[in-house]
C-alpha positions in Angstrom: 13.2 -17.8 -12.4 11.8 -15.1 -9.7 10.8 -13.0 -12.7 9.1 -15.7 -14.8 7.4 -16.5 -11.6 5.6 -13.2 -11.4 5.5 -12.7 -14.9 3.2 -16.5 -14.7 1.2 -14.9 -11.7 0.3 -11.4 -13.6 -1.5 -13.8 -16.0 -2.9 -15.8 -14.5 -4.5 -12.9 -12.6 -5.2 -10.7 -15.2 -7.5 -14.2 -17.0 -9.4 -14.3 -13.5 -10.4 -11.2 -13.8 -11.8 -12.0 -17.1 -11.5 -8.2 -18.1 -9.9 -6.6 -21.8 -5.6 -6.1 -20.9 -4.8 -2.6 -21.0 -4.5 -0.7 -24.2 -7.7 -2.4 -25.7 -10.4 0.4 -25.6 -12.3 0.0 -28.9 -15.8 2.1 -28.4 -17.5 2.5 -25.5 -16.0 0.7 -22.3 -17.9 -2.2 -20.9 -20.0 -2.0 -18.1 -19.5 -4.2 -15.0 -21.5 -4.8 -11.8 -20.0 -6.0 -8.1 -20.3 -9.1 -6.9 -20.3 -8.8 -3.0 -18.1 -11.9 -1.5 -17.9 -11.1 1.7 -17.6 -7.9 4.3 -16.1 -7.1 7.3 -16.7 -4.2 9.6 -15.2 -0.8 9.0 -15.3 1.9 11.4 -18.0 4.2 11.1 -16.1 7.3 12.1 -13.4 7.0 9.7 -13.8 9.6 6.2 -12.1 7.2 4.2 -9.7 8.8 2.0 -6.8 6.0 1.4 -7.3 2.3 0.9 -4.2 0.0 0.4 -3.4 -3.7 1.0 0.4 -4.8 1.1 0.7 -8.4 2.2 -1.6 -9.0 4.9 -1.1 -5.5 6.5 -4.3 -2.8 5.1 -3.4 0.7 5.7 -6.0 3.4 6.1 -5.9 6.9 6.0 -8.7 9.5 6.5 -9.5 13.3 6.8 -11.1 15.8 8.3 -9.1 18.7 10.3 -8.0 17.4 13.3 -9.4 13.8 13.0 -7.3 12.8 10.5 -5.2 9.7 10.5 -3.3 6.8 9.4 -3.3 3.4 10.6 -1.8 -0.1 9.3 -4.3 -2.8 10.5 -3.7 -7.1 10.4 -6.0 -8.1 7.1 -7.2 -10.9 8.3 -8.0 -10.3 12.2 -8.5 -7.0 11.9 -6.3 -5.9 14.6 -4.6 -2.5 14.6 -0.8 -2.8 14.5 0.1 1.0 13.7 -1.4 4.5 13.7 0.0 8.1 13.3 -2.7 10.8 13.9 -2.2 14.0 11.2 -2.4 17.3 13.6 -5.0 20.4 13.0 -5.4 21.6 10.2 -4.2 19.0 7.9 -6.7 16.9 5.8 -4.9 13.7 5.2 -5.6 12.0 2.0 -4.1 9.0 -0.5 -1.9 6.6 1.0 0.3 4.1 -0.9 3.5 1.7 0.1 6.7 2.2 -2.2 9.6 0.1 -1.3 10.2 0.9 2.2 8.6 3.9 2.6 4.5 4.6 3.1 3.7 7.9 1.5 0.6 9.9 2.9 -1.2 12.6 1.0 -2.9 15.6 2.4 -5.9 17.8 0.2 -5.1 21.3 0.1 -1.2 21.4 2.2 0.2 20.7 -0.7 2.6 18.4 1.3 3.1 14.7 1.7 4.4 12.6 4.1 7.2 9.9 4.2 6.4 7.7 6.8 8.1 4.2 8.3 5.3 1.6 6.6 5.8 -0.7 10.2 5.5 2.2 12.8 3.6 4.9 10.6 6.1 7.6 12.3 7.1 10.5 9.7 10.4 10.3 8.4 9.9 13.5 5.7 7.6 15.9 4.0 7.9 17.2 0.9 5.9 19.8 -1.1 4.3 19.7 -4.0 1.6 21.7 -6.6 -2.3 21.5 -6.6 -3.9 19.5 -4.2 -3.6 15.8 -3.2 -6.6 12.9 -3.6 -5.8 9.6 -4.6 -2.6 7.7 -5.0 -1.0 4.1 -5.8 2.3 2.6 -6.8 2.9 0.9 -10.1 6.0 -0.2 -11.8 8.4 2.0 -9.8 6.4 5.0 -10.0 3.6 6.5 -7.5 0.5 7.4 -9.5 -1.5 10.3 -8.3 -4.7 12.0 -8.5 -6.0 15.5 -8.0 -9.7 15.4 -8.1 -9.2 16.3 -12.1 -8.8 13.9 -15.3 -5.4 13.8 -14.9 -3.1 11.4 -13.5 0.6 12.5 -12.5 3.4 10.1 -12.1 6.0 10.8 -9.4 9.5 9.4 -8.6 9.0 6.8 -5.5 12.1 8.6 -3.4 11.8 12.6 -4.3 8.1 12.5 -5.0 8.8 14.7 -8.0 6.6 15.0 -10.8 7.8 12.7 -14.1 4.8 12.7 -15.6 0.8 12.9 -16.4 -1.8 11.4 -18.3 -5.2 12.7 -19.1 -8.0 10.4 -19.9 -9.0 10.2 -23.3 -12.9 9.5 -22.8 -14.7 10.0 -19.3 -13.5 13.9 -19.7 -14.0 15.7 -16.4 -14.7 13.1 -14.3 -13.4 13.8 -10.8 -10.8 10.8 -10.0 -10.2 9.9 -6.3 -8.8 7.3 -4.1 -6.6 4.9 -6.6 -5.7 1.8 -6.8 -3.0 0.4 -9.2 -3.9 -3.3 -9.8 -1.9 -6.5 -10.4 -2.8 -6.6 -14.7 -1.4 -3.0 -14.9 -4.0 -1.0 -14.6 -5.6 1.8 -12.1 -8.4 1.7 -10.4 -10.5 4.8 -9.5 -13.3 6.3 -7.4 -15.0 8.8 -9.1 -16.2 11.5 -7.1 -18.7 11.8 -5.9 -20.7 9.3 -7.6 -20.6 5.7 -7.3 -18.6 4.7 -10.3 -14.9 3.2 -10.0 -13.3 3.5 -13.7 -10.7 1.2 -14.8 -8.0 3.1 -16.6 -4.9 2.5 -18.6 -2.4 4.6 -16.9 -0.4 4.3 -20.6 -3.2 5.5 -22.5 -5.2 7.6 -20.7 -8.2 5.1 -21.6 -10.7 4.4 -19.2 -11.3 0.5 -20.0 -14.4 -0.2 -17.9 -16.8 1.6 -15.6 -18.5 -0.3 -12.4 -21.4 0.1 -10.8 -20.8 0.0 -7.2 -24.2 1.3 -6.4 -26.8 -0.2 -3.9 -24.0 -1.8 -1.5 -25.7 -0.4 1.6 -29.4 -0.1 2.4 -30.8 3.1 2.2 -31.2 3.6 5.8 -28.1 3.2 6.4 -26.4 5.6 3.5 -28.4 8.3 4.8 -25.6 8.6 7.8 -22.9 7.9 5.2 -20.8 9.7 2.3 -19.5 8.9 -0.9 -17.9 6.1 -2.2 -14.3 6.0 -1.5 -11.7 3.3 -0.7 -10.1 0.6 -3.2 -7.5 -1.7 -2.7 -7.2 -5.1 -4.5 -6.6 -8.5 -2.0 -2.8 -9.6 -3.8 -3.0 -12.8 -5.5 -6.6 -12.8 -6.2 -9.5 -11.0 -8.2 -11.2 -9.8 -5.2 -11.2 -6.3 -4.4 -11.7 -4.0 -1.2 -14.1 -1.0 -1.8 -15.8 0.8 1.1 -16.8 4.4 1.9 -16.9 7.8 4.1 -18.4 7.3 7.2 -19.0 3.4 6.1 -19.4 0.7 8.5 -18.9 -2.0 5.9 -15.8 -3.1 3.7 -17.4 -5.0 1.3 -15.0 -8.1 -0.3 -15.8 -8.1 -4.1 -15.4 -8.9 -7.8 -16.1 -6.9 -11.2 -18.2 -9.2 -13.3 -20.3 -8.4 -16.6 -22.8 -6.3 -16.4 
């Protein structure tokens, strides 16, 4: 009964967000635009690198040597329940949930960290090849990025490869922060521009491109960086997107263009 529950729910979802299922990439991907909800502040100091929302707890990680961090925060008051700081010279990166375990990436260490998901202490590191960007959990698997094309799939436990997937159109795009969605498919920041591309982590095929351009005036880019942060608010269509240096998390929905 659990299972048909969910099984209900994944439809449900994936008709409110009124977007072509995965695996249905005929010619050019569609085009969609945001549609701003609401925001909430963000802090301005933070170089948003991980974005990730697991019940009503968002956990946050950013980089920069020796300001880099982690924190778990309440999603709905905004209080901070958690944070772990990342010491000199480590860049910290991606951060996902898997079970009962929060895994934290860093850029060029090569090495990512097992922490506890409720206290953000580190439990493990492990190494691995190339350099860490974006990553998400889907169907028992942690999905990763490297600032290439190419996805890699990793065991949840080991963090061993299993896996990769190179994207069959958008060629050489540079994919970032993830997020792997409730219909099946991953969301992605494409650096440094201000596109998130909606792939099929199967395939390969990106399935839609957003415009998330224009979400903060002018003035207030100018202080900012890119585009980074995505995590989608369970249950719903709405997404959270924000950015480096942001002082906005802006609520949202991908509608037609």
């Amino acid at each position: 009964m659990e299972r048909n529950r969910r099984s209900l729910a994944v439809v449900v979802l994936v008709s409110l967000l009124g977007i072509t299922g995965c695996g249905d990439s005929g010619g050019d991907p569609p085009r969609l635009r945001i549609e701003v909800i609401g925001t909430r502040p963000h802090d301005p100091g933070a170089f948003t690198e991980g974005l990730e929302v697991d019940g009503t707890v968002l956990y946050e990680s950013t980089g920069m040597p020796g300001a880099s961090r982690v924190r778990a925060t309440d999603l709905t008051t905004g209080d901070e329940l958690a944070s772990a700081e990342l010491p000199a010279p480590y860049f910290g990166e991606g951060v996902t949930k898997s079970g009962d375990t929060l895994w934290q990436l860093t850029w060029l260490d090569r090495v990512a960290i097992a922490r506890d998901p409720a206290t953000l202490a580190e439990r493990s590191r492990v190494s691995y090849d190339g350099e860490g960007w974006g990553l998400c959990t889907r169907a028992g698997r942690l999905v990763m990025s490297n600032g290439s094309d190419t996805l890699t799939f990793r065991d949840p436990l080991t963090f061993a490869p299993t896996g990769t997937v190179t994207l069959t159109n958008h060629n050489n795009v540079k994919l970032n922060e993830l997020d792997c969605a409730a219909d099946g498919s991953v969301y992605a920041n494409s650096y440094p521009t201000d596109e998130i591309l909606r792939i099929d982590p199967e395939t390969g095929d990106v399935l839609a491109v957003i415009d998330a351009s224009g979400l903060l005036p002018a003035t207030v880019r100018a202080g900012t960086d890119v585009l980074n942060g995505i995590a989608q608010l369970p249950g719903t269509d709405h997404f959270l997107i924000t950015g480096k240096y942001w002082p906005t998390v802006f609520e949202v929905r991908f509608v037609p263009d």
